[in-house]
C-alpha positions as CSV (number, residue, x, y, z in Angstrom):
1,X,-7.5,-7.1,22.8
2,X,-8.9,-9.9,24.4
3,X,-6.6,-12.6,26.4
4,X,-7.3,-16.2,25.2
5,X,-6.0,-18.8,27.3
6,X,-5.9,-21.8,24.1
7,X,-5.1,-20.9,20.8
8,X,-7.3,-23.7,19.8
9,X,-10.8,-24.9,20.7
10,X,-14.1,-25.7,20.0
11,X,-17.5,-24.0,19.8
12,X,-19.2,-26.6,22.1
13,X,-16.6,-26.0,24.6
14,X,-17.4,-22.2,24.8
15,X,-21.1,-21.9,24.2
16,X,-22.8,-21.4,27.7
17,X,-19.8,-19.9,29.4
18,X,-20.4,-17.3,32.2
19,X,-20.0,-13.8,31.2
20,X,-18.8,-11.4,33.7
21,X,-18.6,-7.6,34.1
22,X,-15.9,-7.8,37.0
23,X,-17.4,-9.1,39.6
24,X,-21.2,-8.8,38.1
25,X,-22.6,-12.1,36.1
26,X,-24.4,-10.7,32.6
27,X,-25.7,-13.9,31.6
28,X,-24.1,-17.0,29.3
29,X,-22.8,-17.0,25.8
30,X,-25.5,-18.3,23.7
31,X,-23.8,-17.6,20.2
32,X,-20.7,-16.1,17.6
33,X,-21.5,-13.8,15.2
34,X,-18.5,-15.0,12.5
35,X,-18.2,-12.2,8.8
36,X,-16.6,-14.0,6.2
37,X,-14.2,-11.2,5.8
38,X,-11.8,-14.1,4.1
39,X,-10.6,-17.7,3.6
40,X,-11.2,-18.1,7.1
41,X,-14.4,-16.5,8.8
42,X,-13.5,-14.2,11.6
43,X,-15.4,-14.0,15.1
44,X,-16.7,-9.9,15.2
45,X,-19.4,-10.3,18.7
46,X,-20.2,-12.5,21.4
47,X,-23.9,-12.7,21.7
48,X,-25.1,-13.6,25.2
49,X,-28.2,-15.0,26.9
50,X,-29.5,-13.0,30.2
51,X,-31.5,-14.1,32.6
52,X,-35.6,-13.4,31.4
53,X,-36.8,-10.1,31.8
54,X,-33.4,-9.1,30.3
55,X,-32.5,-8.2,26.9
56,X,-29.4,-10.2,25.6
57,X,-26.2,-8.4,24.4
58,X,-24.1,-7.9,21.4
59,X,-20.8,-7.5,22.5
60,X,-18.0,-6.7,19.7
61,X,-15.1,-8.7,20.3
62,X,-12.7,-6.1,21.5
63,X,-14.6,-5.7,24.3
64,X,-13.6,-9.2,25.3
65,X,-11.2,-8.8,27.8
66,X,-10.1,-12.6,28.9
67,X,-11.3,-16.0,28.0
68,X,-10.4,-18.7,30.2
69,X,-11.8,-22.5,30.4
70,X,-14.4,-21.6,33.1
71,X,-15.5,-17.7,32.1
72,X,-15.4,-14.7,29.8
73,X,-14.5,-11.5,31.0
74,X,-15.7,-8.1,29.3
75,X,-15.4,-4.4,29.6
76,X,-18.2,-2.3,28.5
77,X,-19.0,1.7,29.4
78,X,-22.7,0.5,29.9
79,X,-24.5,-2.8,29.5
80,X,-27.4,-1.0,27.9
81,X,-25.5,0.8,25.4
82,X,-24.9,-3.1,24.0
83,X,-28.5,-4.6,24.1
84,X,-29.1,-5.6,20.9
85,X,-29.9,-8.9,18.7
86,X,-28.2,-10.2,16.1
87,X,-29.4,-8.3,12.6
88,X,-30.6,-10.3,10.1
89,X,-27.8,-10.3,7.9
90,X,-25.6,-11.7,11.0
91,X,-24.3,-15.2,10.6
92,X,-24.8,-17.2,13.8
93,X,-22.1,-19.8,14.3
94,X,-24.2,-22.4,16.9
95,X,-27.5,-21.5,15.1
96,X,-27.0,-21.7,11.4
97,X,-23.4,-23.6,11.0
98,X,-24.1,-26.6,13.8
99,X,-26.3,-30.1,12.7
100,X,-26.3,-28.5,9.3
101,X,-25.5,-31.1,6.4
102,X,-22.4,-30.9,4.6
103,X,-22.5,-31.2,0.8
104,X,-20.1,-31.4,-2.1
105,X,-19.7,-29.6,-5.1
106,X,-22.2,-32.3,-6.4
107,X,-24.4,-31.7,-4.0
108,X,-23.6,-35.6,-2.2
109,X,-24.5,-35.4,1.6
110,X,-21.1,-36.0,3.1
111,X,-22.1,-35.5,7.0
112,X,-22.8,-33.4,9.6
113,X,-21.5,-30.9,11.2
114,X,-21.2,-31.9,14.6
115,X,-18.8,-28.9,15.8
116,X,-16.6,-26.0,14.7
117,X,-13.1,-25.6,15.7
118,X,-12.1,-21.7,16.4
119,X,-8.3,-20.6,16.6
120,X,-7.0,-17.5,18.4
121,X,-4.5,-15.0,17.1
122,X,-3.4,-11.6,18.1
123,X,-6.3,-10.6,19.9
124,X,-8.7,-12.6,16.7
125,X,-10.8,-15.8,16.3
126,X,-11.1,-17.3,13.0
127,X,-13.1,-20.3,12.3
128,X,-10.3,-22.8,11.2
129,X,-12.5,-26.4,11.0
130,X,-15.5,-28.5,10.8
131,X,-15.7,-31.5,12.9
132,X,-17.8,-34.5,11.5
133,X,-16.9,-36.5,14.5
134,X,-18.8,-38.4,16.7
135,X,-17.4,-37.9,19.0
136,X,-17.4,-34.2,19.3
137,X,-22.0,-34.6,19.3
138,X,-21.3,-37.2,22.4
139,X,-19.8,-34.5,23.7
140,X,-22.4,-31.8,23.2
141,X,-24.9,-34.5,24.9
142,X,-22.6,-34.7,28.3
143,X,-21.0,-38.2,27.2
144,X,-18.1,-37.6,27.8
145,X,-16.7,-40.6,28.5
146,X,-18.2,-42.3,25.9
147,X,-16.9,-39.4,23.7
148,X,-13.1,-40.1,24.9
149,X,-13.7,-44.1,24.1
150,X,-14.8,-43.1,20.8
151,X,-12.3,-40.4,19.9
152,X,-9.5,-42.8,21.0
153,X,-10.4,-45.4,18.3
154,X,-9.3,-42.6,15.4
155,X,-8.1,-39.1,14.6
156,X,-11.2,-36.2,14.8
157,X,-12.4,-36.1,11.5
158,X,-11.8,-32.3,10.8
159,X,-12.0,-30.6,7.7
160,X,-10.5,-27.3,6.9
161,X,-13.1,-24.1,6.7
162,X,-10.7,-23.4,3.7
163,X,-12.4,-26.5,1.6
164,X,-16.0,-24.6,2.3
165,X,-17.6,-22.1,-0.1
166,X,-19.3,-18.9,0.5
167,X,-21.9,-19.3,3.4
168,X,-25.2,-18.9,1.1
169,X,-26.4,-15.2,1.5
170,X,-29.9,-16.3,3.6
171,X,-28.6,-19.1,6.0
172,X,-30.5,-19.5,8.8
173,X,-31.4,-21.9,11.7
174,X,-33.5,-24.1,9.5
175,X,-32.3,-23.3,5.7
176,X,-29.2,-23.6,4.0
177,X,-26.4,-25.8,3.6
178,X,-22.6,-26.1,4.3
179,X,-21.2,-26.5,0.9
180,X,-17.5,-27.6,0.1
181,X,-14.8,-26.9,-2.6
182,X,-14.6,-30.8,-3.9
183,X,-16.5,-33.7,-4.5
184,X,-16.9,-36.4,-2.5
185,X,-14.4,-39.1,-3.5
186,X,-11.7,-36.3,-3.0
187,X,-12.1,-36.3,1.1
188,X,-10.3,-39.0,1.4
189,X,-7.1,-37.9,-0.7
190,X,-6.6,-34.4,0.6
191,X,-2.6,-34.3,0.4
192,X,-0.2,-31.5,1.8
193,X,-0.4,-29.9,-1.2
194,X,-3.8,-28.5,-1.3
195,X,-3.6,-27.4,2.4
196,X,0.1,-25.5,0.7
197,X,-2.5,-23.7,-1.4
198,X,-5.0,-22.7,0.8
199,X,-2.5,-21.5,3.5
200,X,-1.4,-19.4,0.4
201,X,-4.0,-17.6,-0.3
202,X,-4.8,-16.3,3.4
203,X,-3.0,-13.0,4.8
204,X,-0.8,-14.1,7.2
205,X,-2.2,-14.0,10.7
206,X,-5.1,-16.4,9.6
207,X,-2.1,-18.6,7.9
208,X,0.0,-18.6,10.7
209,X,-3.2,-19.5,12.8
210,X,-3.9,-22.9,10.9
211,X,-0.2,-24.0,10.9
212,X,0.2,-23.7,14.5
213,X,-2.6,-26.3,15.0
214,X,-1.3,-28.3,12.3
215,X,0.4,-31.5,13.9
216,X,4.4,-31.9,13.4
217,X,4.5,-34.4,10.4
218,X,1.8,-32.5,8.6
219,X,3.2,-29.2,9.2
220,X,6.1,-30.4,7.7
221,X,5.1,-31.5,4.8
222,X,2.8,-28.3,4.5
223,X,5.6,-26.7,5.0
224,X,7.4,-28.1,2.1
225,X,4.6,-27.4,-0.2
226,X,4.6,-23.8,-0.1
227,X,6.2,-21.2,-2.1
228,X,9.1,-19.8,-0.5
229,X,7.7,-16.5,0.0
230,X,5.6,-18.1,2.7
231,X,8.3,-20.8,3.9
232,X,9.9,-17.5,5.0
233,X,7.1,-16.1,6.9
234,X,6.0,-19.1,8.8
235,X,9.4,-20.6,10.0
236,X,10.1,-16.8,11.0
237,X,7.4,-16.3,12.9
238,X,7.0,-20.1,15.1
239,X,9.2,-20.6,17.5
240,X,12.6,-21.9,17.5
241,X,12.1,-25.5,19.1
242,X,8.9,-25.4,16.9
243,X,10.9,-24.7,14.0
244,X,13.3,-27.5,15.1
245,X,11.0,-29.8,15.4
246,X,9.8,-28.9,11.7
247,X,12.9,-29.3,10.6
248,X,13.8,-33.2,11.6
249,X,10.8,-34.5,10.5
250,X,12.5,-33.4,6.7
251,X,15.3,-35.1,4.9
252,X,18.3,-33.2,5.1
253,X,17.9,-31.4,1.3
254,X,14.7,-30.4,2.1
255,X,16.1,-29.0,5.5
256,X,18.5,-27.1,4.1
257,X,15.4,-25.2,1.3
258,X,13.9,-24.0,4.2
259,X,16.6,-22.9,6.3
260,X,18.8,-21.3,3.1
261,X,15.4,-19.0,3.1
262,X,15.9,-17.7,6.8
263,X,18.9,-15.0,8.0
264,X,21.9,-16.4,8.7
265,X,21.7,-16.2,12.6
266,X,18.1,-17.6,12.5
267,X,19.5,-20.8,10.4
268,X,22.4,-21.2,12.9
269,X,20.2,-20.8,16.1
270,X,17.8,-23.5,14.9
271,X,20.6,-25.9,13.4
272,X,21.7,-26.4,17.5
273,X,18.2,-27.3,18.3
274,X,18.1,-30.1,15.1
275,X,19.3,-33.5,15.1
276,X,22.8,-33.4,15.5
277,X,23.5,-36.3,13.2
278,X,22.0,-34.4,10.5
279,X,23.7,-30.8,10.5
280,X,26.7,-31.5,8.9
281,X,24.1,-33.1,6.3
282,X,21.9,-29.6,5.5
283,X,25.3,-27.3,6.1
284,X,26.8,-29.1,3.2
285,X,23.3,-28.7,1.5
286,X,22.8,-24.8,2.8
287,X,26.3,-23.7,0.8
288,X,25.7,-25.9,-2.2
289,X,22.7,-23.1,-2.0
290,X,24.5,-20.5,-2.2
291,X,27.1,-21.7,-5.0
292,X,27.4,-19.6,-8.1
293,X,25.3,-21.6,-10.9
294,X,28.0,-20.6,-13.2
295,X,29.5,-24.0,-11.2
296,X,27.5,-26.1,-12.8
297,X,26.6,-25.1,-16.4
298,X,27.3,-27.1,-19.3
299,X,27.8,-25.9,-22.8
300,X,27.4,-29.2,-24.5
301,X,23.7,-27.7,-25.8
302,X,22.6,-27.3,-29.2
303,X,22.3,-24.0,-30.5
304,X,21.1,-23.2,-34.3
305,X,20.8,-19.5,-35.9
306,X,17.5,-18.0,-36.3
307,X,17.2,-18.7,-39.9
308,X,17.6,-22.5,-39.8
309,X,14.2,-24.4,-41.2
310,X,13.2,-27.4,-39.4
311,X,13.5,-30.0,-42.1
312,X,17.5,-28.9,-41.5
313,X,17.9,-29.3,-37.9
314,X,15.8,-32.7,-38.2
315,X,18.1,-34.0,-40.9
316,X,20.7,-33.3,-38.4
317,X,19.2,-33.9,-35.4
318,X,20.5,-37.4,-34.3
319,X,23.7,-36.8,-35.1
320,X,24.4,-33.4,-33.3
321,X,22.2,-34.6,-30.4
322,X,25.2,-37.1,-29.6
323,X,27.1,-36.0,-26.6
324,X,25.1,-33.2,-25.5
325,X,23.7,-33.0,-22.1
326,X,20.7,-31.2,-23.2
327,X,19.1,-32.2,-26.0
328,X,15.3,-31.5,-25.2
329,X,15.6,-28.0,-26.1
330,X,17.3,-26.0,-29.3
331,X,18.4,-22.5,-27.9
332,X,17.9,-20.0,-31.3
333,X,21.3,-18.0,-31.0
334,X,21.9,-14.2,-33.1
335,X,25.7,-13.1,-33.6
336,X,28.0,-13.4,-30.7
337,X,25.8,-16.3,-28.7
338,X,22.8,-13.5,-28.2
339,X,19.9,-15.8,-26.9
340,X,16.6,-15.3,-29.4
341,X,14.4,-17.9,-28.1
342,X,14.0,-21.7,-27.5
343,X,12.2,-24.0,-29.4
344,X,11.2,-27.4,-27.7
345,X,11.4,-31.0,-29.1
346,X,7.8,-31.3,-29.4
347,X,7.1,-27.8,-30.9
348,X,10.0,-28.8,-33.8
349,X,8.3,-31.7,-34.6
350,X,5.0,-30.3,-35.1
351,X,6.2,-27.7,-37.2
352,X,6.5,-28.2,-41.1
353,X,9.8,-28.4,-42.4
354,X,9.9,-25.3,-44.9
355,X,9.5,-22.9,-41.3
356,X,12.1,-21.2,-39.8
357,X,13.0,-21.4,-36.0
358,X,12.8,-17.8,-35.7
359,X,9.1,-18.8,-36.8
360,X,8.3,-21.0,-34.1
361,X,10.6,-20.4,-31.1
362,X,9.6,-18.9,-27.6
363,X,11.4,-15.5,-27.2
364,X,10.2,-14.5,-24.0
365,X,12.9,-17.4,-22.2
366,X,12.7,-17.9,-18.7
367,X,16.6,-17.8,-18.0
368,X,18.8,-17.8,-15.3
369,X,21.8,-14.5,-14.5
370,X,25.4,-15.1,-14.1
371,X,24.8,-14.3,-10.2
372,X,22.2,-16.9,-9.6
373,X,22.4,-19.1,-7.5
374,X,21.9,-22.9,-7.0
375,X,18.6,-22.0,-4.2
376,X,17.5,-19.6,-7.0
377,X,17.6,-22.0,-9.8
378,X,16.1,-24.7,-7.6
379,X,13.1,-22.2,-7.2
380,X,13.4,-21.4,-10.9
381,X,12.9,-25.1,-12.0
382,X,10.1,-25.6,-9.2
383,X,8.3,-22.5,-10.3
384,X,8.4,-23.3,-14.4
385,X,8.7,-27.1,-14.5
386,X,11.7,-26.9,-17.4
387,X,13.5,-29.5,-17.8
388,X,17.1,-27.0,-18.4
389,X,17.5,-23.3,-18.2
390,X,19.9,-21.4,-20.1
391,X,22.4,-18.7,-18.3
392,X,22.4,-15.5,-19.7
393,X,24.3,-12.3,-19.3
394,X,22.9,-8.7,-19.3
395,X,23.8,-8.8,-22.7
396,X,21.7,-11.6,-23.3
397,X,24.7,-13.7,-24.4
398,X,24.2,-17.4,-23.4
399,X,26.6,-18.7,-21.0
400,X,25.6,-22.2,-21.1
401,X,22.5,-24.2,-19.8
402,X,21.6,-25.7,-16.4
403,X,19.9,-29.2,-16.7
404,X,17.2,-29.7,-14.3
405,X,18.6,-33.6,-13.1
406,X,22.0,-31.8,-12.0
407,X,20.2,-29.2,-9.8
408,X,17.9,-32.4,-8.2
409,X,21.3,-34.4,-7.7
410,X,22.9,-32.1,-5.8
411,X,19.2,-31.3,-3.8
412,X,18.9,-34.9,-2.8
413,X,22.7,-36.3,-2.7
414,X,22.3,-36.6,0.9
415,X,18.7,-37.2,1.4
């Protein structure tokens, strides 16, 4: 497993670095081979220039033994054993991926790609950006200080591999473009969300890669985005002060969804390292959490029997409506309260008056258990995008109904 001294940096920054064989010199690392074994390309061999007279070498990447910022360390059994090129169906990072254009899903030029940013992880390199920067080609030319005038007057205009399609099957040096996920005019509004679901759908080491290069405020916004599943994983697996530092860039509520996710000792242990001013805040927010939703139920509902027609309940509707705190739904109930299914406002008045509710109603209802709790319903309502949910027992007898605004209230009271 190879010893990376950065977790983050660029291809221009490692091409032509000295290889070494302990104390022998092999050459200079001319290229990465990268396999799109993902979302994110991973690194597999370091292929390196000799001096002439000298074949060049393929070197897999667990041979890599240390990277620092002046060398790369290797050890192989025999140089000879790894004197080989490319194959044709290798994808060359420098070659085929640099100066390329960069097109949309309309095929509008967007830019170049002046450099690729690489992230380390457990002993892997993924290919987490492109860089359309200026700044970074100054670079490449040896004006450097140029480069740092120009990358002072605005942020590195990276874009995440994640946005980029399939490299086409026959890239090469001279053929074949980098081709993106979104059309042009959508650049500019990339929000926290869509990074949410492209961290979702990488396994987690590649995942955890990206977020850890992801500045504070944007992390924590990321952060906010994604399903709990992965909240879990990530703030579990940064550390502490990291998480911390997460944490106070939030408002208190949504402070207290992330850390009602984590085990009890990992909450407490990052709740010292927060903003003091703000713990009594998410505490209050973290138990409301864990509060039975029984708490807050109300049975001021309407409920008809299956049989009901339409034209009935919309005779009736405005007055039995009156007083109730959820009147966007009609919750089709059999003997004893047993929940049938739910028919919404807009599905009643579509219907003709001669059908019946058992005709029209949803019976597969998304519902809430007496043991829920106020994180779970939270979830719930995020997951669905209902408006209420009903509380049901194992028997299926309704208990009452949860309106979405009381659930939000009590999120954000303290926000």
């Amino acid at each position: 497993m190879a010893t990376i001294m950065t977790t983050a940096f660029y291809l221009s920054e490692i091409i032509g670095r000295k290889v070494f064989l302990g104390a022998r010199k092999l050459g200079k690392l001319h290229d990465l081979v990268i396999a799109e074994t993902g979302k994110l390309p991973e690194v597999t061999h370091f292929l390196v220039a000799r001096p002439f007279g000298h074949h060049a070498l393929l070197i897999p990447l667990d041979k890599v033994v240390v990277i620092t910022e002046t060398e790369i360390a290797v050890n192989l059994e025999s140089v000879e054993q790894y004197e080989k090129d490319a194959g044709p169906s290798s994808i060359l990072l420098k070659d085929y991926i640099l100066d390329k254009k960069v097109l949309d899903l309309d095929d509008n030029e967007i830019d170049i790609v002046y450099d690729v940013r690489l992230v380390a992880r457990n002993g892997k390199i993924y290919v987490s950006d492109v860089d359309f920067s200026r700044s970074r080609l100054l670079r490449r030319m040896g004006l450097t200080r140029l480069a740092n005038l120009l990358s002072g007057s605005g942020k590195a205009q990276l874009l995440s591999w994640a946005y980029v399609q399939p490299l086409p099957q026959h890239i090469g040096p001279f053929f074949g473009d980098v081709k993106l996920r979104v059309l042009k005019e959508k650049l500019s509004e990339m929000h926290p969300v869509d990074l949410a679901d492209m961290l979702e759908e990488l396994d987690h080491p590649q995942r955890l890669a990206i977020f850890n290069e992801l500045e504070t405020e944007r992390a924590a916004s990321t952060l906010e985005e994604v399903e709990p599943r992965v909240q879990r994983e990530l703030i579990s697996s940064v550390h502490k002060e990291r998480a911390a530092e997460l944490i106070n860039n939030m408002t208190p509520a949504q402070a207290a969804d992330i850390l009602a996710i984590l085990p009890a000792a990992d909450a407490d242990d990052i709740l010292k390292l927060i903003d003091q001013e703000n713990v009594p805040k998410v505490q209050f927010l973290m138990e409301k959490h864990d509060e039975n939703i029984l708490n807050f139920v109300t049975s001021r509902f309407i409920k008809y029997p299956p049989a009901t027609s339409v034209g009935e309940v919309l005779s009736q509707y405005r007055e039995v409506s009156r007083e109730k705190d959820v009147i966007i739904y009609l919750y089709v109930v059999g003997e004893q309260d047993k929940l049938l299914g739910v028919v919404d406002l807009a599905r009643l008045l579509l219907a003709t008056g001669e059908e019946s509710l058992e005709n029209i109603m949803v019976t597969n209802v998304i519902h809430l258990d007496p043991k829920s709790t106020v994180l779970e319903a939270s979830e719930t309502f995020a997951r669905y995008g209902f408006r209420a949910l009903p509380v049901a027992d194992q028997a299926d007898t309704i208990l009452g109904v949860i309106p979405y605004r009381d659930i939000m209230n009590l999120k954000h009271r303290y926000v």
